[in-house]
C-alpha positions in Angstrom: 11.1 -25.8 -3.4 14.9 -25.4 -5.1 17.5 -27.1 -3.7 18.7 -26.8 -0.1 21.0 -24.5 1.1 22.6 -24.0 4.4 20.9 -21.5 6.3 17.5 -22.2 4.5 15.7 -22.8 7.8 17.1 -19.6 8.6 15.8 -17.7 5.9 12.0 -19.3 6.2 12.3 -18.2 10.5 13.7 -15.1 8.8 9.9 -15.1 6.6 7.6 -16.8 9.4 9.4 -13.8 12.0 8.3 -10.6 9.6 4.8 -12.2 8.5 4.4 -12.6 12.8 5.1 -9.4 13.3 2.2 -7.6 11.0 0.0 -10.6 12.2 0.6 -8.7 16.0 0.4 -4.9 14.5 4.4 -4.3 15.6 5.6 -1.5 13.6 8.9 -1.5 15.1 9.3 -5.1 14.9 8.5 -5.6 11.6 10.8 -3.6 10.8 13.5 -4.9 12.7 13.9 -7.9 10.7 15.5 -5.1 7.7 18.7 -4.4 6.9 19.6 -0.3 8.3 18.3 0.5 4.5 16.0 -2.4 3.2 13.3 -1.8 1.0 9.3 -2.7 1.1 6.9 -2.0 -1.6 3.9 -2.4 -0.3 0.3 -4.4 -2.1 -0.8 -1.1 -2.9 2.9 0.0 -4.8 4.2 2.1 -2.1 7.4 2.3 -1.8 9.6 2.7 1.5 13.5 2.7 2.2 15.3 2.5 5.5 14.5 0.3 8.4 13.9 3.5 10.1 11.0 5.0 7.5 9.5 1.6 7.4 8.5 1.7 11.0 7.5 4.9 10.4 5.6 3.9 7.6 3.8 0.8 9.2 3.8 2.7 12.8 0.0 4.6 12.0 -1.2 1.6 9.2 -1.2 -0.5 12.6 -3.2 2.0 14.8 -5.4 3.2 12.6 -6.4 -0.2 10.7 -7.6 -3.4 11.9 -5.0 -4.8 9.3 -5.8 -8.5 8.5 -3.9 -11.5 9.1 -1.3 -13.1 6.9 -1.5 -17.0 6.0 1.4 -18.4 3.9 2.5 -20.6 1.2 6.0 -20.6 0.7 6.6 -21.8 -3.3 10.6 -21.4 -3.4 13.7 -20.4 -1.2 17.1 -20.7 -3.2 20.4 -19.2 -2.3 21.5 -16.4 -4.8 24.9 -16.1 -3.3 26.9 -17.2 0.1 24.7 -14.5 1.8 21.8 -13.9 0.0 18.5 -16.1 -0.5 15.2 -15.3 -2.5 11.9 -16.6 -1.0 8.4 -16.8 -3.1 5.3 -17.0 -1.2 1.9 -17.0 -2.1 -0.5 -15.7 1.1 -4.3 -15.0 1.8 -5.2 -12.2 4.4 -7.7 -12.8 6.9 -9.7 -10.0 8.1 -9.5 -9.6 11.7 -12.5 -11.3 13.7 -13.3 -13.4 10.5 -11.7 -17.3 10.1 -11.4 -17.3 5.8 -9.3 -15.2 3.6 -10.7 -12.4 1.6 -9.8 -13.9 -1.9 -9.7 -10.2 -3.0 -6.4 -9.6 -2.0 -4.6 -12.9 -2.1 -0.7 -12.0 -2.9 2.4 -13.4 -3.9 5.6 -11.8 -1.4 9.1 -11.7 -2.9 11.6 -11.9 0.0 15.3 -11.1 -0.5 17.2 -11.6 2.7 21.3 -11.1 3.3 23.6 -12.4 5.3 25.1 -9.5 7.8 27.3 -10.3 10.7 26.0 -13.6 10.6 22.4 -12.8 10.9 19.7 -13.1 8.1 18.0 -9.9 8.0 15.7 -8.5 4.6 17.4 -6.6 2.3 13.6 -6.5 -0.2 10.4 -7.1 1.1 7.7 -7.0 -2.3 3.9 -7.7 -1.8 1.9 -8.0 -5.0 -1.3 -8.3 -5.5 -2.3 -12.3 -6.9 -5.0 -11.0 -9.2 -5.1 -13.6 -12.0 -6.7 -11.1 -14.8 -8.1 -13.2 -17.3 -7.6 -16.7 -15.2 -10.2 -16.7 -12.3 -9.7 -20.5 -12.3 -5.9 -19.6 -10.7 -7.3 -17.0 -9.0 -9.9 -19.8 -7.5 -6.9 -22.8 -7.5 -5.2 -20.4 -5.2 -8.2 -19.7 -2.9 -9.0 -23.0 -2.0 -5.2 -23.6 -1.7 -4.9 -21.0 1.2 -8.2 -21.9 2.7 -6.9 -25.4 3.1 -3.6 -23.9 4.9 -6.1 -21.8 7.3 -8.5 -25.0 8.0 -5.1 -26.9 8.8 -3.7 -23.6 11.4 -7.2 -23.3 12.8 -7.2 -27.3 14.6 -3.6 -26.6 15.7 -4.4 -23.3 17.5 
């Protein structure tokens, strides 16, 4: 990762808490971890604004889908400014009731998170598909990276 920062421990519980919360299905506080009008662009390109319309956009996702769980690389966190940090993940999704990722839908996640009153809170939340066209071997490097993350979570669960 870049250099450290401050507040980069911070910025990572900032991460961990807002991939927690879609691993538990909670709309509301997922997104509670936004600024009153952060953005999320979701893996399929949607595009929501407002703290308030991304609970309302996650609020029937969560009831009506058995939405996989996210497992996490984190590549980079650097500070951008006094109050703002970027944060670069790679992450696999594991269907629910399954123990590997579905390779299918491995991501990177873009992070921008500010500074407000003294709490970090996420300003941009991007998830893009990891698709590798025209590079399976990344596409398979990055597979077996994740699986090793999930074999190392499931003996310290």
């Amino acid at each position: 990762m870049a250099g450290h920062f401050a507040d980069e421990e911070k910025v990572l519980s900032l991460y961990k808490e807002l991939l927690h919360q879609w691993n538990e299905k909670q709309a509301q506080g997922m997104a509670g971890v936004f600024t009153e009008n952060g953005s999320l662009v979701g893996f399929d390109g949607s595009q929501v604004n407002t703290m308030k319309d991304i609970e309302g956009h996650l609020t029937p996702i969560f009831a009506q889908y058995p939405t996989a769980r996210f497992i996490h690389i984190v590549r980079e966190i650097r500070q951008l400014g006094p109050d703002t940090a970027l944060l670069r993940a790679n992450v696999g999704m594991v269907p629910r009731g399954y123990d590997d990722i579905n390779p299918a839908v491995n991501a990177v996640q873009t992070m921008i998170a500010v500074k407000q009153n003294n709490q970090w809170k996420v300003a941009m939340f991007q998830n893009t598909p990891a698709a590798h066209h025209g590079n399976p071997e990344e596409a398979e490097k990055l597979s077996a990276e994740l699986r090793e993350v999930l074999k190392k979570q499931l003996h310290t669960n």
